[in-house]
N, C-alpha and C positions, 0 to 999 in steps of 0.2 A: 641358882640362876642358870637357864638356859644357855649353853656355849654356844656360839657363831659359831659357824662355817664358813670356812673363805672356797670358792673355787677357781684353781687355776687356771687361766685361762693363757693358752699356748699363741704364742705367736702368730703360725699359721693359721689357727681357728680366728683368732681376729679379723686378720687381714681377711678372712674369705666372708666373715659377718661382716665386717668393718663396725669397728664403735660405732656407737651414737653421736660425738662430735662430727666423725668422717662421715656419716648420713646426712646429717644436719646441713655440711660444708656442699654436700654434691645439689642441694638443691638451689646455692648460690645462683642467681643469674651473672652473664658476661651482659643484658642488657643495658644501654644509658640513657639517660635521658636528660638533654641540654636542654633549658632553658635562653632565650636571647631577650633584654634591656636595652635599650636603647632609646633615647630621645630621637624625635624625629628628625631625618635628615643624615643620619649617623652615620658611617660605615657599615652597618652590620652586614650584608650581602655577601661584602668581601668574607668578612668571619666567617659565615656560614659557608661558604665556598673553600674555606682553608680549611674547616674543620672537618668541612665533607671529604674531599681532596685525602686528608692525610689519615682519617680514620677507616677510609676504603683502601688506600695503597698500602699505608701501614700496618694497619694492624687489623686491615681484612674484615670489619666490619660492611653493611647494607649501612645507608643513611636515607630516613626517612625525616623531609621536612615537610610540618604540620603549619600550614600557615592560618593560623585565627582569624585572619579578616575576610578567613573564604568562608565561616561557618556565619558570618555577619550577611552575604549574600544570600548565603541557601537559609538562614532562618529569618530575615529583615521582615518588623512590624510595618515601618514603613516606604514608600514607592521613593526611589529618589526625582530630589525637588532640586532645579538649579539655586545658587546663591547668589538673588540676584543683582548687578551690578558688578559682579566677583568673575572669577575665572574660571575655565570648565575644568581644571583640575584640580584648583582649591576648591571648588565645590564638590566632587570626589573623594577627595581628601576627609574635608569635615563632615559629610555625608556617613562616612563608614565612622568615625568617630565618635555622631552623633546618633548612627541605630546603634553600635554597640551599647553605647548609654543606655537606650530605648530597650532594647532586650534586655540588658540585666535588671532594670525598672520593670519592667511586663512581666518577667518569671522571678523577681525580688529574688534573684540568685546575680550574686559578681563573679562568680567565678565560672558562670556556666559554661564560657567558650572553652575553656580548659575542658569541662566535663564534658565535652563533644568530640573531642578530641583522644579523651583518655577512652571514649568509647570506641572510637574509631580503633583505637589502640588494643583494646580487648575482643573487639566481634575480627580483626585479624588474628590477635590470639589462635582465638576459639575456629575462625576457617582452618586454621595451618593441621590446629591439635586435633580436628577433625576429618580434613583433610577433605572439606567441602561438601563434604556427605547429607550436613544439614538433620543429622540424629540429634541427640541427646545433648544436652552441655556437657563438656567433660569438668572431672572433678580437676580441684586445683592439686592435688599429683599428675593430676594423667598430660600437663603442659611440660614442655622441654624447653631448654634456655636458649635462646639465639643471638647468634652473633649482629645483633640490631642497637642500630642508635636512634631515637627519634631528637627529634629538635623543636622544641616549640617558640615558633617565631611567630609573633615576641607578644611577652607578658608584660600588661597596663597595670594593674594594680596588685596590690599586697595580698588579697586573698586569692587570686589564681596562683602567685607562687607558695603563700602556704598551704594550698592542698596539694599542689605537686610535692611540699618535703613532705608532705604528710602520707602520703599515697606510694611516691620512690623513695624517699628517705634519703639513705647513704647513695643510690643511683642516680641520683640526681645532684647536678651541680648547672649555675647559671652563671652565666656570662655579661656582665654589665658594659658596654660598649659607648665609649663618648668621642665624638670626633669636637675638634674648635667651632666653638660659635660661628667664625666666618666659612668656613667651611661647609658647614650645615644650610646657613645661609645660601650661600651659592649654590648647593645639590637642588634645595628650590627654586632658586631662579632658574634653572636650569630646566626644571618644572613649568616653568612660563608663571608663577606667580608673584604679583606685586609685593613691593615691601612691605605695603602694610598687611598684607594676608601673608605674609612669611612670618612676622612679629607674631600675627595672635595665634597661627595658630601651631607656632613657639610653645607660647605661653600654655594653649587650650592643652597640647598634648603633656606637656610638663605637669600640670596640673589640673584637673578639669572641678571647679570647688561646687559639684556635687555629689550625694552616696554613692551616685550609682557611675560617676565617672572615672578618666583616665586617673594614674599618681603615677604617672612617672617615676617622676621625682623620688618620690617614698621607695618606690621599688626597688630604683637602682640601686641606691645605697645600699641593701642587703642581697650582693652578688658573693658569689665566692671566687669569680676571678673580675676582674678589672681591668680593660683594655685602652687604652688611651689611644684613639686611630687616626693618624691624618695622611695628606696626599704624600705628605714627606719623610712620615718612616714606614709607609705600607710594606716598603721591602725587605719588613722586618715581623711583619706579621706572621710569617711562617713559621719562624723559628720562636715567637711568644708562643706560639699555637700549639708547637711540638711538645714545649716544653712545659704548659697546663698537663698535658696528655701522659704526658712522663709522669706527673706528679699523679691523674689521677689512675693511672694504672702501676704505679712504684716499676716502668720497663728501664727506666736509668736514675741513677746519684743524681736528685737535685739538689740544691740548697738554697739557701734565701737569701734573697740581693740584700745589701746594705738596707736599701730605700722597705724594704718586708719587714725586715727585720723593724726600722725605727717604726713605722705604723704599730706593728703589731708592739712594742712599748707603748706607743700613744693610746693606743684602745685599751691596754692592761691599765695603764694610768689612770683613765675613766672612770672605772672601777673606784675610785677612791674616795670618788664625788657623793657628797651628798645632797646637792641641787638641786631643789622643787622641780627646775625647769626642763632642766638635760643635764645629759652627765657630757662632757668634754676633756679629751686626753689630746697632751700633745707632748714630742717630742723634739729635739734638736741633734744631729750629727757635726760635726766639726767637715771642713771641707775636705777631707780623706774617709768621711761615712764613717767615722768613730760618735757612738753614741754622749752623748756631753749631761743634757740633762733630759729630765721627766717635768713633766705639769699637768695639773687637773683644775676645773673651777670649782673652788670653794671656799669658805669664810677665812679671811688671815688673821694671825694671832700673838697676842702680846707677846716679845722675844723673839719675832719671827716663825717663816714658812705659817703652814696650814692648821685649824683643828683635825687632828685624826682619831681613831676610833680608839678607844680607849684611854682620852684622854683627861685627867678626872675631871677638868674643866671644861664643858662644849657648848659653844654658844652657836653654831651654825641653825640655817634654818629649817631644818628636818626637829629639831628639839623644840624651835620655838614655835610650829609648824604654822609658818607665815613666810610668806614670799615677799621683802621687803619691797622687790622691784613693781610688782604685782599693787601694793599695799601704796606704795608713795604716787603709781600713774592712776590711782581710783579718786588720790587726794587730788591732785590735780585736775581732776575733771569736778572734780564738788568744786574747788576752787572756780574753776569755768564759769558755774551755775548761777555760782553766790554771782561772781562778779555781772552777770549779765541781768541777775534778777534783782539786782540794789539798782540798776540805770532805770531810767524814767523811759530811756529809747528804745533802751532794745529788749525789756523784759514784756513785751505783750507779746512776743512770739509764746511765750508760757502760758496764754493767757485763756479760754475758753469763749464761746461767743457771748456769758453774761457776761465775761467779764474778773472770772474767778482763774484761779489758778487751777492749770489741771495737771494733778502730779502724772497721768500718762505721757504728756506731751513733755516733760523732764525726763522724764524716764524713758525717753526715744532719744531725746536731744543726748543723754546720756552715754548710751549706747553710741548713737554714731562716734561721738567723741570718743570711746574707748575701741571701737574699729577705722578712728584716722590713723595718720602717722604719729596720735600716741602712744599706741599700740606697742611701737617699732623703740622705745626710750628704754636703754639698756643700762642707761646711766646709774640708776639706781640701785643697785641690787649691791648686798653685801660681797660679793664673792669676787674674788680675784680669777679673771679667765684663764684658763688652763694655757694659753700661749705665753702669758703675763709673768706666769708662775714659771714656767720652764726658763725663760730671759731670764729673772731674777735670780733663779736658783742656777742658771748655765755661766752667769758671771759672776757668781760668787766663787763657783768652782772650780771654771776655764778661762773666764777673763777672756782674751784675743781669738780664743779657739771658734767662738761664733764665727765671725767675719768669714764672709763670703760662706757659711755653712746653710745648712738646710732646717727646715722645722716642718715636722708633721705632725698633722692637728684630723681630730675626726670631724671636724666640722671648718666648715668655709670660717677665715677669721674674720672680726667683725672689723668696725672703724677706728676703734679705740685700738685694739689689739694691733691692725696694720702697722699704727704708726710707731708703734715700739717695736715690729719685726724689723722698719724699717731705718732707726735710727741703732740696732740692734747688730745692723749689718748684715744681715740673713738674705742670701740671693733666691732662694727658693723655696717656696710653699706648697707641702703637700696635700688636698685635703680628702673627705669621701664623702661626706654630707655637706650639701649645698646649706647656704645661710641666706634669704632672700632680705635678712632686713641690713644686710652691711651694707655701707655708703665707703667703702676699702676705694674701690676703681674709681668712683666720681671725687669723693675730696683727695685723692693722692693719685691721679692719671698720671702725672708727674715723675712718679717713682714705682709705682705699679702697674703690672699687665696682665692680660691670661694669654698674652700671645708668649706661646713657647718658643718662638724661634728669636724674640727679642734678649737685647746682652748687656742695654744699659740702664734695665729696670728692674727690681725683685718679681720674680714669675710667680704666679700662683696659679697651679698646675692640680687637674683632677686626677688623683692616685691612679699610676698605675702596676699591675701584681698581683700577688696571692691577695687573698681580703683577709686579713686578723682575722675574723672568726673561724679560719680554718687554718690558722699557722702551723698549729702544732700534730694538727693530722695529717695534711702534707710533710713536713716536715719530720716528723717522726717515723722511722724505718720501721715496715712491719714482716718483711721477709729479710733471709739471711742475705751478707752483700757478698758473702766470699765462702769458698769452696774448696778446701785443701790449699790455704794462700793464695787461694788466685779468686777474683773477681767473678762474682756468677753473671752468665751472658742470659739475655730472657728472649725466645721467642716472640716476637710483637702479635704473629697471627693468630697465637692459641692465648697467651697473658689475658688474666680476667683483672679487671677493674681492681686497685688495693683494699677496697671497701665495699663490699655486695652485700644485699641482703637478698633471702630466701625471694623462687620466684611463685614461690606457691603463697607468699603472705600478698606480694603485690599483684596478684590476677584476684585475688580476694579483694582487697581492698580498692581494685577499679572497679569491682560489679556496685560498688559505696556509690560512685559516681554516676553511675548510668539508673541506682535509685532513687540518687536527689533529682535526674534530668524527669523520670517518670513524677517525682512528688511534686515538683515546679509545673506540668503539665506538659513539656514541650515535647515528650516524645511517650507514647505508647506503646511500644513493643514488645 
């Protein structure tokens, strides 16, 4: 057998090659890139304004904001048309709304205004690395890293922010920003529009229910910081702002609030679920933000708590793979059918013009009946809800320690659930996914609010913080914190982001972008 050879390789000769790691490490970008969420009406300005502010003074970045509804001007299918009877700013409003729609429909691309964007982003690139000369493309070595933030204000739906993780990856982090309903409210009237054009187009921006429209909604949920903004703690915005920035450049010790920490249990608890429908985690703190209990929704079981996994007996619905709840609201609509088609009066609506029964016309009536508010009947389902579970199992354990404590839930709690938070004694509700079908605020107005400044109702409040899906990467130290006993101090103007990736993978991967804009047709260059 052939002997190895090992060769030494001397200190100095490294350092002057530098490994492959330390190669690897210098092609890191200090680039970022913000994402902004926000329903409309929100704060985000201010955001954008504090993040600008402190990423220039601080820590010496450019900030470049990309606003997407200028790319809806310079590319619009169609001419704006007033709305009429409506207002000239609500008609502005829904106007850009409605061609953004219109564009991503015409180039069957959602994500295109980001790809215009991310071009924008590359053909600067490419002027800097060039140095306007207008030669050659440069390869993706021959670009250097700059101390640049872009900001893309703001992302509507799900697939403009999965191409940006797709594309920045670990350089990218988004900002989900909510100010109070009344609040939002006012920013528009203030706009000069009526109530009822503040309500829809609430609603239209929240969710627009077609492919090619807004989702809010959907998007926010998957931020990785969370902002909760109103006129009354804005003078605290700076110091949330500083202190995202800390985390994502590791420039000082943070740690995670009480309220981070019980989410990021709630969303671990999720995990446990095995639910057709969604998975839900929730937690409880005692009113000194000492954790008390965990809960998920899922089937309960002879002897008490849950089925879990390995258990040799499991009767939830993932084994029987039927959604009881699903299963029981299908019965009740045959139910419907039968009863209408046995009456002598009202079964001719089923009926054809001989005379006969047209199973089409069931089969419509059907449907609508399973898109009314039967739809919304939650009643049924095997599974105990993850808020349900946590009460049960935080008063087996803690008894009195609820009272007056908190409970964090990944999703808005329902009607059933409310009324055990609130006989539960819990003053405060965290959540991060809206629930559109709970009836929470209308049957218990009483005892429930989302107004945060109220003291003699249980609040239910939209999360604000780190977002669980990035607990433990904020949260876990990836540079040394101390230095011969003593505490390491970091430069803020030269500190690169805790988390980069190569800037040679990301100038590659935006040319990705600017080949889907040329495959959709809208740009030939």
């Amino acid at each position: 057998m052939e002997q190895v050879k090992f060769e030494i390789v001397h200190q100095d000769e490294r350092i002057k090659g530098k490994t492959t790691r330390e190669k690897v490490k210098n092609t890191f970008t200090e680039e970022l890139f913000l994402g902004i969420c926000s329903p409309i009406g929100s704060m985000k300005d201010e955001v954008i304004a504090s993040l600008t502010e402190i990423l220039e003074k601080t820590y010496g970045y450019t900030v470049e904001v990309l606003k997407l509804s200028d790319y809806i001007d310079k590319y619009k299918i169609n001419a704006f048309q007033p709305v009429g009877g409506s207002t000239e700013e609500y008609s502005k409003l829904m106007y850009k709304i409605d061609e953004g729609n219109a564009i991503r429909k015409h180039y069957n691309n959602n994500s295109v205004l980001v790809e215009l964007a991310i071009r924008d982003i590359y053909n600067n690139r490419v002027h800097e690395a060039t140095k306007g000369d207008g030669g050659e493309l440069p390869k993706a070595e021959d670009f250097t890293s700059r101390r640049r933030c872009f900001i893309f204000n703001s992302i509507k739906n799900k697939e403009e922010l999965l191409l940006l993780r797709q594309i920045y990856t670990d350089n990218f982090y988004q900002f989900s920003i909510f100010s109070p309903q009344h609040e939002r409210e006012q920013n528009l009237l203030n706009k000069n529009l009526s109530q009822k054009e503040i309500r829809n187009i609430i609603d239209v921006d929240e969710y627009d229910n077609n492919i090619n429209g807004q989702n809010v909604r959907g998007t926010f949920t998957e931020g990785d910081f969370f902002l909760r903004v109103s006129t009354k703690n804005s003078d605290k915005l700076n110091d949330k702002i500083q202190r995202y920035l800390h985390l994502i450049f590791e420039s000082s010790i943070v740690t995670p609030t009480s309220e981070e920490t019980a989410m990021y249990a709630a969303k671990s608890a999720s995990g446990n679920s095995a639910c057709l429908s969604r998975q839900v985690g929730a937690a409880i703190t005692s009113k000194k933000g000492n954790l008390i209990s965990t809960g998920w929704n899922d089937v309960p079981k002879f002897g008490g708590n849950l089925y879990r996994e390995g258990d040799k007996v499991d009767f939830r619905c993932n084994q029987t793979g039927i959604c009881s709840n699903d299963e029981q609201k299908d019965s009740l609509v045959q139910s419907i059918i039968e009863l209408i088609n046995v009456d002598s009066d009202l079964n001719n609506i089923f009926f054809d013009d001989e005379g006969l029964v047209d199973i089409k016309k069931i089969n419509k009536f059907a449907n609508q009946l399973r898109n009314s508010k039967i739809k919304d009947l939650i009643e049924f389902s095997r599974s105990v809800h993850a808020e349900m579970h946590a009460i049960i199992s935080g008063s087996q354990l803690s008894g009195e320690k609820m009272i007056n404590g908190k409970l964090f839930s990944t999703t808005y709690p329902c009607h059933n659930c409310a009324r055990h938070i609130i006989v539960a004694g819990i003053k405060e509700v965290y959540y991060i996914e809206p629930y559109k079908k709970s009836l929470g605020i209308t049957l218990h107005d009483d005892a429930i609010t989302e107004d945060e400044n109220s003291k003699d109702k249980v609040r239910i409040l939209i999360f604000d913080g780190v977002a669980p899906r990035k607990y433990l990467n904020f949260f876990t130290n990836f540079t040394e914190r101390k230095s011969n006993g003593k505490k390491v101090s970091r430069d803020f103007t030269t500190i690169k982001p805790k988390v980069a990736k190569s800037l040679q993978a990301l100038s590659t991967l935006e040319t990705q972008a600017i080949h889907s804009l040329k495959e959709c047709g809208l740009i030939n260059e």
